[in-house]
Backbone bond lengths (Angstrom), bond angles and torsions (degrees), N, CA, C in turn:
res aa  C-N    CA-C-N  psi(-1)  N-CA   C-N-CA  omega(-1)  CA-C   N-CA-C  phi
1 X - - - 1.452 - - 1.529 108.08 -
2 X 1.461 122.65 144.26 1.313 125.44 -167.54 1.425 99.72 -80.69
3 X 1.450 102.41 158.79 1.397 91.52 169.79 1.691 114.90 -126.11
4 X 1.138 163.94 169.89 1.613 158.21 -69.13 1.392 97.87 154.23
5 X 1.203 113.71 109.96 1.350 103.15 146.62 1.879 110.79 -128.31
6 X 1.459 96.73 164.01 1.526 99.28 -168.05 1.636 107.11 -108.11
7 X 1.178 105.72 127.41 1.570 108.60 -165.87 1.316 99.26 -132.04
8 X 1.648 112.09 138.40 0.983 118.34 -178.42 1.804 134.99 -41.97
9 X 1.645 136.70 155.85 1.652 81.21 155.84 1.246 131.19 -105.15
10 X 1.348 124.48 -158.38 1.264 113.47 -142.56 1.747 87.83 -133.16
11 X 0.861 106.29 140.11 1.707 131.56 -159.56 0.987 116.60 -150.66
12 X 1.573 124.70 150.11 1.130 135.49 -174.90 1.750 124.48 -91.72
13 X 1.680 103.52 6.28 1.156 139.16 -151.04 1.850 90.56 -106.38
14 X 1.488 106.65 130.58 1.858 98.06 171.86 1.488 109.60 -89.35
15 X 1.274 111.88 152.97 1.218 102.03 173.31 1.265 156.06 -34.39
16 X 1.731 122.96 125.46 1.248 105.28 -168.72 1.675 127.44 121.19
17 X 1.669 94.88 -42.71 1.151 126.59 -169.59 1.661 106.68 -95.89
18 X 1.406 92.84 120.45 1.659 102.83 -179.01 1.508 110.85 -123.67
19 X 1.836 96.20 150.83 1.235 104.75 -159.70 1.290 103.93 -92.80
20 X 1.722 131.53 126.98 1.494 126.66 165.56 1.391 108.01 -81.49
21 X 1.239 93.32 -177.14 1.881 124.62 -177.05 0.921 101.20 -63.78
22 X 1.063 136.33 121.34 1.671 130.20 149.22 2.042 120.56 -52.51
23 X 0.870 106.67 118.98 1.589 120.03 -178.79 1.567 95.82 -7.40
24 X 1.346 109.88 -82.15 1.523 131.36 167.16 1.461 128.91 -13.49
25 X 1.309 115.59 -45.21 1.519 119.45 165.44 1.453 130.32 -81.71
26 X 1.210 97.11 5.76 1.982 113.61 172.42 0.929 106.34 -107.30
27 X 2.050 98.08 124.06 1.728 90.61 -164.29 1.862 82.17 -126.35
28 X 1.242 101.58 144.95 1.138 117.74 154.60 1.744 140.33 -65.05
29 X 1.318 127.24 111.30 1.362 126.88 -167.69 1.193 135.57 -3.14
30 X 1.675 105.45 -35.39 1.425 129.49 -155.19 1.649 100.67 -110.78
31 X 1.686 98.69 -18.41 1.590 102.81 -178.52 1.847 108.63 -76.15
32 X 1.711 88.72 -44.87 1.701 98.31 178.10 1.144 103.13 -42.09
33 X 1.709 113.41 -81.52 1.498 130.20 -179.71 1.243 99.15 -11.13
34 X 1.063 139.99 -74.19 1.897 143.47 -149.45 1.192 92.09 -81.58
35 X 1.168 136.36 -25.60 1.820 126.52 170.32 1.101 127.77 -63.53
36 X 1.892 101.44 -48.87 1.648 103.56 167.85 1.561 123.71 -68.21
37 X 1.605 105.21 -28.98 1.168 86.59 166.64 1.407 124.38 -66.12
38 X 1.073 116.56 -50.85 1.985 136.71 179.33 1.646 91.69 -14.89
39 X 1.852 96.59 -62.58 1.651 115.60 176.22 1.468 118.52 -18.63
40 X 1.014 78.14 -58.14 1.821 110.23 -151.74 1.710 111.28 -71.81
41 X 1.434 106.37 -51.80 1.174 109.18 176.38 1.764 114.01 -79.18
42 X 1.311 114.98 -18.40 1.348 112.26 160.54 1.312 123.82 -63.47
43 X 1.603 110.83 -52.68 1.467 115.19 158.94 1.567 120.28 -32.23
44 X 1.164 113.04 -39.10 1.714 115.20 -154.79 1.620 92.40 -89.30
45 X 1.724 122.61 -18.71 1.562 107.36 -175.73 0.981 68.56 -73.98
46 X 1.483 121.12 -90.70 1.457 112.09 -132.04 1.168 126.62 -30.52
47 X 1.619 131.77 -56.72 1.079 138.46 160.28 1.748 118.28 -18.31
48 X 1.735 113.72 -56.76 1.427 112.34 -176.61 1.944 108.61 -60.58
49 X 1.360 94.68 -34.16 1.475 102.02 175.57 1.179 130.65 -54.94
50 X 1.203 93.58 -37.49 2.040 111.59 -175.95 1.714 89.91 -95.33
51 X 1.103 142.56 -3.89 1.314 120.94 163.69 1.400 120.20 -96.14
52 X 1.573 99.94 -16.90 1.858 116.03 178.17 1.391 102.31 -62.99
53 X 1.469 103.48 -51.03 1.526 107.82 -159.46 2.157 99.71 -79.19
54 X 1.239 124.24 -20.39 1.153 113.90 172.33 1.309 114.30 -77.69
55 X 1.283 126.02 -39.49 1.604 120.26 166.15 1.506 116.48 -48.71
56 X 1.211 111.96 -35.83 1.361 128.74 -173.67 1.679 99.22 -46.89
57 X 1.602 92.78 -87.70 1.499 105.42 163.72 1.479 133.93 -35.46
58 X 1.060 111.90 -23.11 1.657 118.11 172.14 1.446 115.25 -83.40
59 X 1.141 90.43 -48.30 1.653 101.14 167.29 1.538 112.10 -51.98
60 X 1.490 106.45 -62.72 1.991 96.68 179.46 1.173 101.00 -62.21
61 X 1.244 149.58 -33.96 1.616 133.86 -161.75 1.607 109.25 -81.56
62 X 1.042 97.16 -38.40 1.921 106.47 168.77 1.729 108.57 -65.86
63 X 0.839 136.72 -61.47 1.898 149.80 144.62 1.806 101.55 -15.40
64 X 1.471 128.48 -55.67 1.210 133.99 162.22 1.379 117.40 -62.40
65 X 1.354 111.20 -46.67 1.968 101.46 175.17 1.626 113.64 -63.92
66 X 1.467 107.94 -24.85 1.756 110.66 -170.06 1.392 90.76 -71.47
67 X 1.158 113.34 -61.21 1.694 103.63 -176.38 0.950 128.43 -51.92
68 X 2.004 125.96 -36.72 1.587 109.08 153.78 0.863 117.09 -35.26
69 X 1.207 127.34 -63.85 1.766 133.07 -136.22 1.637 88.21 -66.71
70 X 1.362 119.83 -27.15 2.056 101.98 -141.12 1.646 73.42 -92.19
71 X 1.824 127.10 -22.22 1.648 112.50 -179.89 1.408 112.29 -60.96
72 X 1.361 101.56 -45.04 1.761 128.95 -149.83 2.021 78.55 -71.71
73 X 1.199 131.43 -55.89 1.387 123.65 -156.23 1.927 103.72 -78.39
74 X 1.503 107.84 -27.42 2.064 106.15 -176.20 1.601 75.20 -67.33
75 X 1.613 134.17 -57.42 1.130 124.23 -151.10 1.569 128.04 -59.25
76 X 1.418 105.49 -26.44 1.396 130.40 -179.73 1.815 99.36 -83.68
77 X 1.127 115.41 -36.48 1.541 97.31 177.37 1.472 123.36 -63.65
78 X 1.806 102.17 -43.38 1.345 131.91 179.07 1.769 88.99 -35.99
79 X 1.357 112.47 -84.68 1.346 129.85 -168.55 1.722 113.54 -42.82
80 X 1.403 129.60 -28.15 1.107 166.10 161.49 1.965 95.00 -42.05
81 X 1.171 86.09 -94.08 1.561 96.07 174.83 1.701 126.98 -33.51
82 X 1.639 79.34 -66.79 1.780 96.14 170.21 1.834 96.60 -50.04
83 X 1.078 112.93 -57.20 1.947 86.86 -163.68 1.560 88.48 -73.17
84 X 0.883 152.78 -63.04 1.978 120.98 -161.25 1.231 111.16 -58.92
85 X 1.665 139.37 -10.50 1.317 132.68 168.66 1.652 87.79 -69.15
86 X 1.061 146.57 -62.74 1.403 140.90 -145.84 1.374 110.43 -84.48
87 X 1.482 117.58 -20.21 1.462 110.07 179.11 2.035 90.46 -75.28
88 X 1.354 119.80 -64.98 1.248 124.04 163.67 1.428 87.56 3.75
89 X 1.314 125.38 -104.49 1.587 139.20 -117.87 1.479 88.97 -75.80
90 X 1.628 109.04 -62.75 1.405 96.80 -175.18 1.486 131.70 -63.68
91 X 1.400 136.41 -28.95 1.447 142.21 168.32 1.695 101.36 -51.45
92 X 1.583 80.26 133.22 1.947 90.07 -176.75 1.572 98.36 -63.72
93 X 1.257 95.80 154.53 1.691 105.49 166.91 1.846 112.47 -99.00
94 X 1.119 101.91 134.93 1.710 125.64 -178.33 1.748 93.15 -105.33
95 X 0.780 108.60 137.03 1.130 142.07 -179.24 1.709 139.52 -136.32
């Protein structure tokens, strides 16, 4: 089993000496507030964006199935035809 040891870390700082906040990273209540929103309303484009562009895509892929179907259905008649021409020829004739 390995074994662990815990070592301080290691900094460029001499002993003793601790690092404060910079002015800059203390935000005031009202500063947060306007952040989450900032957040928030960024969140919400993106979101409308990524739903624009999935309708988008649903839309062409649905636009691509209609057009199978209208190939897949001339093609099915084609085949339609072709077998009653062939029952035609092959079924004995009565007379």
């Amino acid at each position: 089993m390995p074994t662990y040891q815990i070592r301080a870390p290691t900094t460029g700082l001499p002993q003793g000496v601790v690092m404060a906040a910079s002015p800059g990273s203390l935000h005031s209540p009202q500063q947060l507030a306007e952040e989450a929103t900032r957040k928030r309303e960024l969140r919400l484009m993106k979101n409308r964006e990524a739903a624009k562009e999935c309708r988008r895509r649903k839309k062409e892929y649905v636009k691509c199935l209609e057009s199978r179907v209208a190939v897949l259905e001339v093609q099915n008649k084609k085949l339609i035809e072709e077998l009653e021409t062939l029952k035609d020829i092959c079924s004995p004739k009565t007379d």
